[in-house]
ROZA-319453 format. One record per atom (N, C-alpha, C): residue in one letter; atom name; x, y, z negated. Coordinates in nm, 3 decimals. Layout:
<atoms>
a, CA, X, Y, Z
...
</atoms>
This chain:
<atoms>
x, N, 3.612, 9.378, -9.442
x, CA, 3.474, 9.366, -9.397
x, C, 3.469, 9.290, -9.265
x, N, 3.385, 9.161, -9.242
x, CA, 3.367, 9.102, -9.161
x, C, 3.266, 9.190, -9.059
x, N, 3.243, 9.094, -8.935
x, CA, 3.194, 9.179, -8.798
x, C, 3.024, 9.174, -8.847
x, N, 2.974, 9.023, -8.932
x, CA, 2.829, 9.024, -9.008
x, C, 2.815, 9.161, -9.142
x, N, 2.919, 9.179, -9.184
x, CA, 2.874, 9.307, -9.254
x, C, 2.886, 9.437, -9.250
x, N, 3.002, 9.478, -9.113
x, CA, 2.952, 9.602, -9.069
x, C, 2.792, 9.572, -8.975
x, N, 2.794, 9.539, -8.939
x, CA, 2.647, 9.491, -8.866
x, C, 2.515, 9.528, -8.923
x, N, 2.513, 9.460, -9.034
x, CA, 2.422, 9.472, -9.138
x, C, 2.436, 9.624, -9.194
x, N, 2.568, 9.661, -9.207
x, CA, 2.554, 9.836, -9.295
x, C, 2.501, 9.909, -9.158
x, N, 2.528, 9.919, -9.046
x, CA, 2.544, 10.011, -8.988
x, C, 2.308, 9.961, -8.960
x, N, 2.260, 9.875, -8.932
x, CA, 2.198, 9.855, -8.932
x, C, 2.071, 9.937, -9.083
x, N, 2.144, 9.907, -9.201
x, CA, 2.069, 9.967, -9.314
x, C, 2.078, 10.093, -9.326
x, N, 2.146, 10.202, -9.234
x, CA, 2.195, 10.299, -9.247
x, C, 2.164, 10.363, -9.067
x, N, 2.027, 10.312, -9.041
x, CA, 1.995, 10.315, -8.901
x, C, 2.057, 10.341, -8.778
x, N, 2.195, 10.300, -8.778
x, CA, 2.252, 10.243, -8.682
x, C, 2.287, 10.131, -8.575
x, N, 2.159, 10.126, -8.485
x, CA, 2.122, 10.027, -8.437
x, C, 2.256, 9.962, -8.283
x, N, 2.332, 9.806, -8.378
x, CA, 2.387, 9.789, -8.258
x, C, 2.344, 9.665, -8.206
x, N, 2.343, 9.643, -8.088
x, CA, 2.296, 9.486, -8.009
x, C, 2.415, 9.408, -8.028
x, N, 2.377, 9.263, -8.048
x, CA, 2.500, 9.160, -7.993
x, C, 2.614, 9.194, -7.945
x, N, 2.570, 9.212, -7.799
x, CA, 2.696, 9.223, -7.717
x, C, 2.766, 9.319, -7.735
x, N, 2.725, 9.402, -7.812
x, CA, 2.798, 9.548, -7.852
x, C, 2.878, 9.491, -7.959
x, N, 2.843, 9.411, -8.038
x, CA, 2.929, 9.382, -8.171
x, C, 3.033, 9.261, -8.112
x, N, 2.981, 9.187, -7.999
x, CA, 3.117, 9.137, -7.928
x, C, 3.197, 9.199, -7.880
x, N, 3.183, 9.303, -7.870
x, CA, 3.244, 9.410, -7.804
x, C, 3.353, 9.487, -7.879
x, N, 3.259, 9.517, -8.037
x, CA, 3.376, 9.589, -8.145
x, C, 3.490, 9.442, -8.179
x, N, 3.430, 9.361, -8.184
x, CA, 3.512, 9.270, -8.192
x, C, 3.657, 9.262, -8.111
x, N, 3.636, 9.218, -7.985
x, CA, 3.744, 9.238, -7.874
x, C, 3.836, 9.412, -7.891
x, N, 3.755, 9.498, -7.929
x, CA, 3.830, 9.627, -7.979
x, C, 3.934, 9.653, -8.080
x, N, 3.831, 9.589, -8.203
x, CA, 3.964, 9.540, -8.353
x, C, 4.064, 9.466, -8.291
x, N, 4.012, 9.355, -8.219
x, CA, 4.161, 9.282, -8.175
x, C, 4.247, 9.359, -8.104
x, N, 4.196, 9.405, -7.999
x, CA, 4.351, 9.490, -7.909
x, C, 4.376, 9.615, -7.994
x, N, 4.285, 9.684, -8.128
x, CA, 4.396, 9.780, -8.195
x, C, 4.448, 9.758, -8.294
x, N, 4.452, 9.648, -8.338
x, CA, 4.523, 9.558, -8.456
x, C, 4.636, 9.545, -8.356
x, N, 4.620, 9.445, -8.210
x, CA, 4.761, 9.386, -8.185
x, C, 4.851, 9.488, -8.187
x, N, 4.810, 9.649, -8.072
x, CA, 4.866, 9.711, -8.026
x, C, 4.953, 9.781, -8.127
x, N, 4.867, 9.829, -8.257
x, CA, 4.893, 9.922, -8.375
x, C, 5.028, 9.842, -8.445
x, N, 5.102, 9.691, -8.427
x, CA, 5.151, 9.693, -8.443
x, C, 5.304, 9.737, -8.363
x, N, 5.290, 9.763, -8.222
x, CA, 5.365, 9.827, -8.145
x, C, 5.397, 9.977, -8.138
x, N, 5.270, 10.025, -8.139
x, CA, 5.265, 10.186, -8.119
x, C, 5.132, 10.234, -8.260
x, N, 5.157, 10.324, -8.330
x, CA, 5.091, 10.365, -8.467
x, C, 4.996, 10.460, -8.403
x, N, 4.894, 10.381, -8.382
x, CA, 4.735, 10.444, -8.363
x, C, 4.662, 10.447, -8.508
x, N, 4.682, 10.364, -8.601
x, CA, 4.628, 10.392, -8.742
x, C, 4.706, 10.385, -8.831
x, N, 4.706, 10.426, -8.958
x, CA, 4.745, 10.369, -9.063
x, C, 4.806, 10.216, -9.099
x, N, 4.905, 10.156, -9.106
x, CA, 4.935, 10.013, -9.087
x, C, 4.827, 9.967, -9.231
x, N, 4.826, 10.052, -9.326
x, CA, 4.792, 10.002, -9.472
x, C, 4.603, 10.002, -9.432
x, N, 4.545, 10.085, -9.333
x, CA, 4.428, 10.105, -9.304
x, C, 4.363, 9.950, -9.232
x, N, 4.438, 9.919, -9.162
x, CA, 4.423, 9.789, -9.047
x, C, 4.286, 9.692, -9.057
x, N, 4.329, 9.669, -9.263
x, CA, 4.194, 9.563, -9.315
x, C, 4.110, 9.647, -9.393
x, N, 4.073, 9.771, -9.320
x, CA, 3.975, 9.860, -9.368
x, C, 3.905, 9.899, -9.232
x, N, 3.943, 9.844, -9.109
x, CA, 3.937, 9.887, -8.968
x, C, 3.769, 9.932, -8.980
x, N, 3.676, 9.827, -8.986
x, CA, 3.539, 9.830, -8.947
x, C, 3.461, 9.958, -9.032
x, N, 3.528, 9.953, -9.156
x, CA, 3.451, 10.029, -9.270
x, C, 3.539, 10.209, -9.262
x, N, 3.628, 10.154, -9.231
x, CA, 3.654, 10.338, -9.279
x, C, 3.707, 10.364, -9.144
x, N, 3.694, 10.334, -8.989
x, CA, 3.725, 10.382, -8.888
x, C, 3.594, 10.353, -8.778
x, N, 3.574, 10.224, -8.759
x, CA, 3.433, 10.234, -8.674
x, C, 3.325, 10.299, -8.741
x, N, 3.298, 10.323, -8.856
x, CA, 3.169, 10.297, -8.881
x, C, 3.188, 10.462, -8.921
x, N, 3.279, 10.518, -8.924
x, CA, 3.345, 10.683, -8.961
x, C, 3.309, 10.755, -8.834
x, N, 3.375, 10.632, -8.732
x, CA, 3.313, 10.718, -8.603
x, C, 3.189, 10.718, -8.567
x, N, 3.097, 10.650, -8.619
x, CA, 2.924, 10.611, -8.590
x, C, 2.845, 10.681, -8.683
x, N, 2.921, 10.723, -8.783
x, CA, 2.833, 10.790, -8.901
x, C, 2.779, 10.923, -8.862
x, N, 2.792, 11.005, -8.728
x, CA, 2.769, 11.113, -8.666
x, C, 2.612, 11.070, -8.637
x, N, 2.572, 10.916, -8.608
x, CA, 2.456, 10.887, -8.499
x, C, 2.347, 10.898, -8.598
x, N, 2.389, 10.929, -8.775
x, CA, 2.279, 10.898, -8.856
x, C, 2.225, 11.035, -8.896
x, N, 2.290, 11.137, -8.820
x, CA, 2.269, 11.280, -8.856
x, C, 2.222, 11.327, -8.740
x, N, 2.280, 11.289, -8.616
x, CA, 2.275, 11.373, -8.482
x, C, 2.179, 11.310, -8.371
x, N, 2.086, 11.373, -8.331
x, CA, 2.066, 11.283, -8.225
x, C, 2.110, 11.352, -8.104
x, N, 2.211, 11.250, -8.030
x, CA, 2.286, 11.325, -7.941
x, C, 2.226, 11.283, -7.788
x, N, 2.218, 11.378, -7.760
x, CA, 2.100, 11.398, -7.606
x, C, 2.187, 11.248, -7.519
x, N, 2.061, 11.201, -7.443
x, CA, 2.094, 11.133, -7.335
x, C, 2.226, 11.193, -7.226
x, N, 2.282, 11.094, -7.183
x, CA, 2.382, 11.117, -7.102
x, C, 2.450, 11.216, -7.075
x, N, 2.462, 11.320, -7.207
x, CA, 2.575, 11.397, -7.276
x, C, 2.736, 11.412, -7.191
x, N, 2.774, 11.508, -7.152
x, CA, 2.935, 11.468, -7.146
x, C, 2.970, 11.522, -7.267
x, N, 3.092, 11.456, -7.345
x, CA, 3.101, 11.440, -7.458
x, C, 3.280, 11.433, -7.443
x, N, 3.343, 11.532, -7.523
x, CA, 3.476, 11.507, -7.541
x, C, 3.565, 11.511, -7.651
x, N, 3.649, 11.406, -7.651
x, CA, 3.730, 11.339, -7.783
x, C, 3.862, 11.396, -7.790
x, N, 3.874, 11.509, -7.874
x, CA, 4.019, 11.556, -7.862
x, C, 4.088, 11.477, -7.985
x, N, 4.193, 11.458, -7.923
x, CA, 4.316, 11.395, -8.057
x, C, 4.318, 11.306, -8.093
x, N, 4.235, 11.198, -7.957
x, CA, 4.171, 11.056, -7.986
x, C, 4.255, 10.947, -8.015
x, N, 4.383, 10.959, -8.030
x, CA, 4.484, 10.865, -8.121
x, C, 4.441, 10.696, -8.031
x, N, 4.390, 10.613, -8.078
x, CA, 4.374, 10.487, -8.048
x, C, 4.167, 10.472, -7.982
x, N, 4.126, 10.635, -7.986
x, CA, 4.010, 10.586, -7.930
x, C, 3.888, 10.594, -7.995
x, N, 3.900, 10.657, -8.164
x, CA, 3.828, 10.722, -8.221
x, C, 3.814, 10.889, -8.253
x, N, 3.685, 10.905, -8.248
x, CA, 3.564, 10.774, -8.224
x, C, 3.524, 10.784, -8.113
x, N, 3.558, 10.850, -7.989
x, CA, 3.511, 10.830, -7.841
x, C, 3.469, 10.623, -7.814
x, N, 3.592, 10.598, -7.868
x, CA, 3.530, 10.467, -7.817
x, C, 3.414, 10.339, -7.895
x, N, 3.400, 10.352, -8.011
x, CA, 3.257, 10.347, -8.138
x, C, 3.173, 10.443, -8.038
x, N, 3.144, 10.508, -8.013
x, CA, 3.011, 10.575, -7.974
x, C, 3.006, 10.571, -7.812
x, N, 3.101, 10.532, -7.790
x, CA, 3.051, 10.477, -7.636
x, C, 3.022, 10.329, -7.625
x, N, 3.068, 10.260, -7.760
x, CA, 3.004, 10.134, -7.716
x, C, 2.855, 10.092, -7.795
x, N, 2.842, 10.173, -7.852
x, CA, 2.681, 10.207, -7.912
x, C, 2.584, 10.276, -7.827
x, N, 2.663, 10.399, -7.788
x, CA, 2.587, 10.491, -7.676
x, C, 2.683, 10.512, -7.547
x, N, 2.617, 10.334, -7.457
x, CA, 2.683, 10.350, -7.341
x, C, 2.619, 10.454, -7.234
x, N, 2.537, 10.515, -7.273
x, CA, 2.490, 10.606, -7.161
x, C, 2.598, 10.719, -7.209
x, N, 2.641, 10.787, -7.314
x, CA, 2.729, 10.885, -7.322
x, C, 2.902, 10.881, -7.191
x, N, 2.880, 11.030, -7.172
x, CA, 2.985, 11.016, -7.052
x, C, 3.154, 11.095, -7.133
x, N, 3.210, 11.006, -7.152
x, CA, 3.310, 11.030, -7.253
x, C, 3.460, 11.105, -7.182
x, N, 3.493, 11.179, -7.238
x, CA, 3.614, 11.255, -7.205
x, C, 3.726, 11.172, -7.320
x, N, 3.839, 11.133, -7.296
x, CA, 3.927, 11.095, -7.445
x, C, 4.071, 11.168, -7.417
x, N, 4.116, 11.289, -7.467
x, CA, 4.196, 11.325, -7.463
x, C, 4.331, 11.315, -7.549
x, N, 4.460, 11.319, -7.552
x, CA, 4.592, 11.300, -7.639
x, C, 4.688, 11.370, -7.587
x, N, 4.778, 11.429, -7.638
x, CA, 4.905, 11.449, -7.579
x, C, 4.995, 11.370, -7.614
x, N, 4.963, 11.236, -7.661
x, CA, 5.094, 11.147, -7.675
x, C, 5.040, 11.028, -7.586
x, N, 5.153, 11.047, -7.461
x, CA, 5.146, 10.958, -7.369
x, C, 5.101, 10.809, -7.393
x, N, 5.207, 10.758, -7.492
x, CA, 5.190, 10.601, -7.493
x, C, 5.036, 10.575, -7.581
x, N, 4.993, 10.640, -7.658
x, CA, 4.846, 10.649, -7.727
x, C, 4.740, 10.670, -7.639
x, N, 4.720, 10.737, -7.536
x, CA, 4.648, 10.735, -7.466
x, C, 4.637, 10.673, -7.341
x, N, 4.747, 10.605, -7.279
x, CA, 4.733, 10.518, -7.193
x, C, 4.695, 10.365, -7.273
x, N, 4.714, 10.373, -7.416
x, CA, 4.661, 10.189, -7.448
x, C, 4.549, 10.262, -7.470
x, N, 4.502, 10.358, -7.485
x, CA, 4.289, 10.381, -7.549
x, C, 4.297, 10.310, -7.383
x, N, 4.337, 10.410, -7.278
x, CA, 4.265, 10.357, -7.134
x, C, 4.235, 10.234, -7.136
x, N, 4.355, 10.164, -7.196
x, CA, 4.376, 9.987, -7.142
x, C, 4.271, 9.927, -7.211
x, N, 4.243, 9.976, -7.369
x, CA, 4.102, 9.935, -7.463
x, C, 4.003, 9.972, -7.395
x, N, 3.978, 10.111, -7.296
x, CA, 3.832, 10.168, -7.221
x, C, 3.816, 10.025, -7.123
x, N, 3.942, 9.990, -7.062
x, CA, 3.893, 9.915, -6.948
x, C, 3.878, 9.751, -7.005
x, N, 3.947, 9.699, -7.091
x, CA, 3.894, 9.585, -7.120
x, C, 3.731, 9.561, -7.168
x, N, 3.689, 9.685, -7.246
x, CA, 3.565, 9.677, -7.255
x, C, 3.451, 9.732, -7.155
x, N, 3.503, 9.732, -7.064
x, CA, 3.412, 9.781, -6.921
x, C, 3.349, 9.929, -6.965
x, N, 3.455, 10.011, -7.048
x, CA, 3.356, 10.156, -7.053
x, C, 3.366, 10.245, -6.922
x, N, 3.257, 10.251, -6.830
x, CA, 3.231, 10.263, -6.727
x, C, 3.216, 10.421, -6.737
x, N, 3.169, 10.488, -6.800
x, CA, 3.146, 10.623, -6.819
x, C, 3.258, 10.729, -6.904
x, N, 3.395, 10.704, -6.893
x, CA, 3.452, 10.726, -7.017
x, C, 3.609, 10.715, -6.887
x, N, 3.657, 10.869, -6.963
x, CA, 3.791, 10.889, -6.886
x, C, 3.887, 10.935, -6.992
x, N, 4.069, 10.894, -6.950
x, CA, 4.138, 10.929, -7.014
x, C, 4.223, 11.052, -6.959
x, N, 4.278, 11.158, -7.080
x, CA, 4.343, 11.215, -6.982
x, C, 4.504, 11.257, -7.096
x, N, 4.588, 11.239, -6.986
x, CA, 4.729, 11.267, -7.076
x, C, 4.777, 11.423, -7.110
x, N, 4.699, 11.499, -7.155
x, CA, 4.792, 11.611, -7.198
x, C, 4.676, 11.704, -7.323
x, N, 4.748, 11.810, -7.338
x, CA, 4.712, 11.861, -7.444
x, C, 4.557, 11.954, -7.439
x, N, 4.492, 11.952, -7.521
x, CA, 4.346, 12.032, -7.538
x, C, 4.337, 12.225, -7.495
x, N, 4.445, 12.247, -7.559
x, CA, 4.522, 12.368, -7.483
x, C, 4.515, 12.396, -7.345
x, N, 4.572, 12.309, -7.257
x, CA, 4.622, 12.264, -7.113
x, C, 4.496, 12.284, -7.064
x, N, 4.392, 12.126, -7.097
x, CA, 4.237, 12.126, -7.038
x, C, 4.201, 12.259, -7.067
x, N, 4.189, 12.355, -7.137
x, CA, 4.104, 12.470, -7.129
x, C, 4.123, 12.534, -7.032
x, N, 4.287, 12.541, -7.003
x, CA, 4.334, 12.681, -6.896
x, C, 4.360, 12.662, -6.775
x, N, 4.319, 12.490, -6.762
x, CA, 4.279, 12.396, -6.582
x, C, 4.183, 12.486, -6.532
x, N, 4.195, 12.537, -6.396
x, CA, 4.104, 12.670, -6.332
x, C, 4.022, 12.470, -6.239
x, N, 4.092, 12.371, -6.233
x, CA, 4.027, 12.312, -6.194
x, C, 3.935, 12.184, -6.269
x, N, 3.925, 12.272, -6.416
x, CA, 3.844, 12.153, -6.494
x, C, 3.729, 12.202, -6.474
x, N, 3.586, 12.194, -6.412
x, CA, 3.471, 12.254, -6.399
x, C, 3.404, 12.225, -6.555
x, N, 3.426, 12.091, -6.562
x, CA, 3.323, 12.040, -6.627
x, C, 3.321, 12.068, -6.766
x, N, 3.211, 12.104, -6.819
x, CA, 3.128, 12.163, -6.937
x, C, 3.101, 12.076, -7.049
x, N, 3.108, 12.061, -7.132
x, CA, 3.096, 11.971, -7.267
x, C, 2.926, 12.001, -7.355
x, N, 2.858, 11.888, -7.329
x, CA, 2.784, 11.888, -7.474
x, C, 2.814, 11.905, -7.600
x, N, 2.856, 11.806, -7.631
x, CA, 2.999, 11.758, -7.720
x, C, 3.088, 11.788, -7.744
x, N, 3.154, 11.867, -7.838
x, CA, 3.342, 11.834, -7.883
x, C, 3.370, 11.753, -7.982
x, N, 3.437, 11.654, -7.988
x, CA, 3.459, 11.579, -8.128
x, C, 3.575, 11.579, -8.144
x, N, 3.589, 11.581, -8.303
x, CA, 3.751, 11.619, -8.336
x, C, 3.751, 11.531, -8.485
x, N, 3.826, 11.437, -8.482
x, CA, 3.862, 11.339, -8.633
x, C, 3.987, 11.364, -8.675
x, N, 3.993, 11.450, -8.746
x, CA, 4.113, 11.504, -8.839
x, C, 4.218, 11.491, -8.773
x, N, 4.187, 11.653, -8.699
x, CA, 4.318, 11.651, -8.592
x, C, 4.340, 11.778, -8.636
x, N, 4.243, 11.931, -8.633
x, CA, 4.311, 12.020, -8.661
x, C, 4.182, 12.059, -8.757
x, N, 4.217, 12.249, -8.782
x, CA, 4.102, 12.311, -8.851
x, C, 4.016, 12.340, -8.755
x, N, 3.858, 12.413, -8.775
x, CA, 3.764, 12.413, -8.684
x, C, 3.826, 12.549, -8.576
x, N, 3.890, 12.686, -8.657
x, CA, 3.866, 12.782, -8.544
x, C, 3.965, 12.730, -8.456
x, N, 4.090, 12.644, -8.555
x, CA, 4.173, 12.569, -8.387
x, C, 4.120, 12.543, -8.278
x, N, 4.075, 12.410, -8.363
x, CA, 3.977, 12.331, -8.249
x, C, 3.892, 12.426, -8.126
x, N, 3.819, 12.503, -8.179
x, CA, 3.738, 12.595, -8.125
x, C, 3.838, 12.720, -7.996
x, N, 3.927, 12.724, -8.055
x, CA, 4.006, 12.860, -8.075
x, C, 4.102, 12.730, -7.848
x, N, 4.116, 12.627, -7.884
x, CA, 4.153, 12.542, -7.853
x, C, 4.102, 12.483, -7.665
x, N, 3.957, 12.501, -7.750
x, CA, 3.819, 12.446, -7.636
x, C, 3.695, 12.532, -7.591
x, N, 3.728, 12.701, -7.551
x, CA, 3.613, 12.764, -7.606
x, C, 3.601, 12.742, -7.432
x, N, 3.633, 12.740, -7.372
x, CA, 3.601, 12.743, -7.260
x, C, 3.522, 12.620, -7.169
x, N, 3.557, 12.531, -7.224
x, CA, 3.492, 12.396, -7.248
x, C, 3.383, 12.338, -7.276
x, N, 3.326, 12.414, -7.345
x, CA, 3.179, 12.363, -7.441
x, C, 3.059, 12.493, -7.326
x, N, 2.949, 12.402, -7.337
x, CA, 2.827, 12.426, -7.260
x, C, 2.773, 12.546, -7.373
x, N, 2.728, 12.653, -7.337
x, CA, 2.664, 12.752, -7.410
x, C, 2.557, 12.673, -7.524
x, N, 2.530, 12.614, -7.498
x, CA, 2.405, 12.515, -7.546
x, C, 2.500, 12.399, -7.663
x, N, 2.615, 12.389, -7.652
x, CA, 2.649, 12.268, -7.652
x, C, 2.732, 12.317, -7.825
x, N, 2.799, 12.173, -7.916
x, CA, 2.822, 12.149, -8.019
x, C, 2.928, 12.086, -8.038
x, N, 3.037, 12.110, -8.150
x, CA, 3.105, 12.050, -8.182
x, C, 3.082, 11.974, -8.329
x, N, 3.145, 11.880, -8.317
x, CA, 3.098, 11.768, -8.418
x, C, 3.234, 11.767, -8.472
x, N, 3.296, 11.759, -8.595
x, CA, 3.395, 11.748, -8.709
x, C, 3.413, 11.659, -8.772
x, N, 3.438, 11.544, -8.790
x, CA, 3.453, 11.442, -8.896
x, C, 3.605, 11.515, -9.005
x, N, 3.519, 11.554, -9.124
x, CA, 3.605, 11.630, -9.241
x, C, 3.603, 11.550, -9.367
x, N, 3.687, 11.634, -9.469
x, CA, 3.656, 11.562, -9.614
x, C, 3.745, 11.695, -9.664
x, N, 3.627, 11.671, -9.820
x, CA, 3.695, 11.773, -9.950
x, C, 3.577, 11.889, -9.914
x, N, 3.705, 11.968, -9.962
x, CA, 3.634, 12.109, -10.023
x, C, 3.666, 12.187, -9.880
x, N, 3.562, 12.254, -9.779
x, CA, 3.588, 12.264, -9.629
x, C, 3.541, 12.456, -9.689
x, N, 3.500, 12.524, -9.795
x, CA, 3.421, 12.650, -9.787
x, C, 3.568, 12.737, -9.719
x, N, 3.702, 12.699, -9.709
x, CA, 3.784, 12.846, -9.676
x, C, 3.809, 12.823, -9.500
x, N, 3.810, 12.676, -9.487
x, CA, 3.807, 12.653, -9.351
x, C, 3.684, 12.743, -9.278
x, N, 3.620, 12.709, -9.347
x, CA, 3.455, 12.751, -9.302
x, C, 3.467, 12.905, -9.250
x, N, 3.509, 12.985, -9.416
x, CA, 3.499, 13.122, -9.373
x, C, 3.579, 13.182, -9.319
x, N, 3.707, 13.088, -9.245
x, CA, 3.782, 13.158, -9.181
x, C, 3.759, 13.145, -9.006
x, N, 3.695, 13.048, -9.005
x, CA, 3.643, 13.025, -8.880
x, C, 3.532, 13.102, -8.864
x, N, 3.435, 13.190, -8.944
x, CA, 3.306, 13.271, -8.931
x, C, 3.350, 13.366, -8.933
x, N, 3.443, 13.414, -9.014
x, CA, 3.558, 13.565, -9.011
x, C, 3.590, 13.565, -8.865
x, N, 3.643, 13.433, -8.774
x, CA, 3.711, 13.447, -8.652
x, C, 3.590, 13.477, -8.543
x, N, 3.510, 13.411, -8.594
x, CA, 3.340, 13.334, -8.440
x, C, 3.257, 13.420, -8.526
x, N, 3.188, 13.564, -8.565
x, CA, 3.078, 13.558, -8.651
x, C, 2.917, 13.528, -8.581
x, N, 2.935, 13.481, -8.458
x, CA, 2.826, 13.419, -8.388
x, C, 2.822, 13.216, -8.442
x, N, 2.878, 13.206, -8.510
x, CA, 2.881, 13.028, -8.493
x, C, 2.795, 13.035, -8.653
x, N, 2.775, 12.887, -8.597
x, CA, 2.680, 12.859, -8.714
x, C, 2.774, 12.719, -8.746
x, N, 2.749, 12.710, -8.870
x, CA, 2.800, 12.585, -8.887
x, C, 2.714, 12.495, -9.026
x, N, 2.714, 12.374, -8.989
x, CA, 2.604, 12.261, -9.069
x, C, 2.718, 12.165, -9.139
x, N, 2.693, 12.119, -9.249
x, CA, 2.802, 12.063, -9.332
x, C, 2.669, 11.977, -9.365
x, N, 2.703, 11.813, -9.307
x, CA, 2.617, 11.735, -9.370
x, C, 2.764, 11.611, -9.429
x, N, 2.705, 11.580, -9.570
x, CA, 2.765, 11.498, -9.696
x, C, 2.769, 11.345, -9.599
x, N, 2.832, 11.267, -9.576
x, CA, 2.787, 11.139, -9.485
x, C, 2.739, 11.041, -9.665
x, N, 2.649, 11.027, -9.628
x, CA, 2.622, 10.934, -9.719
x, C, 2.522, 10.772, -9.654
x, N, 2.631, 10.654, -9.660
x, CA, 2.610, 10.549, -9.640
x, C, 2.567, 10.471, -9.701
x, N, 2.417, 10.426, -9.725
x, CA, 2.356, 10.308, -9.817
x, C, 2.509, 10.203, -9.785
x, N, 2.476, 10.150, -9.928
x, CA, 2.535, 10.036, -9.939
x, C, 2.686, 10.049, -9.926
x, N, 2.738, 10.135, -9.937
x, CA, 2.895, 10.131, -9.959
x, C, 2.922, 10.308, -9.971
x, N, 2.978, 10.336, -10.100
x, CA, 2.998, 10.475, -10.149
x, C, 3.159, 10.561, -10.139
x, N, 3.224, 10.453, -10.066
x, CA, 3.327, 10.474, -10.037
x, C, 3.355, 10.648, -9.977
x, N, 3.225, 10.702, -9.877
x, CA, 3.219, 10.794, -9.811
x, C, 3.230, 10.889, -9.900
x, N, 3.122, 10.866, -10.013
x, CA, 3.093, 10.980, -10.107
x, C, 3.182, 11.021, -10.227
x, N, 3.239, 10.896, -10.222
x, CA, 3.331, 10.871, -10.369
x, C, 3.458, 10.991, -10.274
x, N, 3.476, 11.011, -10.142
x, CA, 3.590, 11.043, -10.106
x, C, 3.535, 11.166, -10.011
x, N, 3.430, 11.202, -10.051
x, CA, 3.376, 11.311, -9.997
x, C, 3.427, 11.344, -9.826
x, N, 3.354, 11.196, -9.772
x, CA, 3.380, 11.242, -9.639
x, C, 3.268, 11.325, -9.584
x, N, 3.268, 11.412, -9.449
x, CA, 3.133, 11.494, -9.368
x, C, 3.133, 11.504, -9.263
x, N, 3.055, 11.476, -9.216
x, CA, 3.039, 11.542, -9.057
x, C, 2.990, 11.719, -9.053
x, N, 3.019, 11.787, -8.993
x, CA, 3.043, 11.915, -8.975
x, C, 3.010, 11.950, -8.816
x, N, 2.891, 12.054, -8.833
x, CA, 2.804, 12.023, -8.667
x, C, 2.796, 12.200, -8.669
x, N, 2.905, 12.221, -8.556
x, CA, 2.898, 12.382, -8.534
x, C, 2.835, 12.433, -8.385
x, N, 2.772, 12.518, -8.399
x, CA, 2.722, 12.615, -8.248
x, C, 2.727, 12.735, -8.274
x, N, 2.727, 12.808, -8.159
x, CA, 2.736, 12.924, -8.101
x, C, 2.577, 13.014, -8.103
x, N, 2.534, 13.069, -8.148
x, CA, 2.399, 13.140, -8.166
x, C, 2.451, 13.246, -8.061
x, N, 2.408, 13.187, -7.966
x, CA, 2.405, 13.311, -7.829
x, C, 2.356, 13.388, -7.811
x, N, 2.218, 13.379, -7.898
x, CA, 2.141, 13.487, -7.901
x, C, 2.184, 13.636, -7.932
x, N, 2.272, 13.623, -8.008
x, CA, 2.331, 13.729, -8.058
x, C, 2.436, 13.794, -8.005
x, N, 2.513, 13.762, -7.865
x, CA, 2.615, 13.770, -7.798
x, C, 2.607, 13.853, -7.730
</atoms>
């Protein structure tokens, strides 16, 4: 898929990006194509699937969610930068956290944050574990995003300290998710959790392979 036809899908599928933003994914494919052949941020066999089954995987959240203005927002297990870095260059007002515990993966996302001037958007080298039990991490999450890194009560189990009472974690999943589900509601029976199907006009790839976004909170009310 050329840079004119993710453009156009993400566009028919009301994902609105400007120009300079798509010069932007541009200069991105290039430094994780070059890099991916040094250090394995994707799939090598994925590479000429980049736009369609990795940017647009990480953007497919924006057609379900509307995610509040200037959000802090954090990317655990962000490998090469998805999708912290797709949704910060769509939604540059989002204030991005990108976390990894593999050193050399997360110092090239930095080197990709800074060639594209992501001004709002920090890297940090160690594990999601670690950030929770920092007595000096203050800061509170809108956002958790997690792209097939672990199961949800992990994740959760992972970052509870992290997330704003108010605030949501977002899942990019696939398949059959009902035992994940009830083992994470067996663990949290305060969480709620939303299982939306991603379904993309114009390319069924998502559905044929049953990908989802998966949007969980905390019903405090009940706490």
């Amino acid at each position: 898929m050329d840079l004119i036809e993710f453009w156009t899908l993400c566009s028919s599928n009301g994902i609105v990006i400007e120009k300079s933003q798509i010069d932007l994914f541009k200069r991105y494919s290039d430094d994780l194509k070059y890099w991916n052949g040094k250090i394995n941020l994707i799939s090598r066999r994925d590479e000429e699937f980049l736009f369609e089954h990795h940017f647009l995987h990480s953007l497919s959240c924006l057609k379900y969610i509307d995610l509040k203005q200037k959000a802090h927002c954090l990317d655990v297990g962000t490998g090469g930068g998805l999708p912290g870095i797709p949704l910060s260059i769509v939604r540059n007002d989002l204030k991005f956290t990108l976390i990894d515990s593999i050193s050399k993966k997360i110092k090239t996302t930095e080197m990709f944050a800074k060639h594209l001037n992501l001004r709002y958007m920090r890297t940090l080298d160690l594990r999601i574990e670690d950030l929770n039990q920092r007595r000096d991490e203050q800061r509170k999450y809108d956002y958790i995003f997690s792209r097939a890194v672990a199961t949800i009560e992990k994740i959760i189990g992972w970052s509870d300290k992290l997330i704003k009472k108010s605030g949501s974690y977002i899942f990019y999943k696939g398949g059959d998710l009902e035992t994940e589900k009830k083992e994470a509601m067996e663990l949290y029976p305060n969480l709620i959790i939303e299982e939306k199907e991603i379904d993309i006009v114009g390319y069924n790839w998502y559905k044929e392979n049953e990908k989802k976004i998966v949007i969980c909170r905390f019903n405090n009310d009940n706490c």
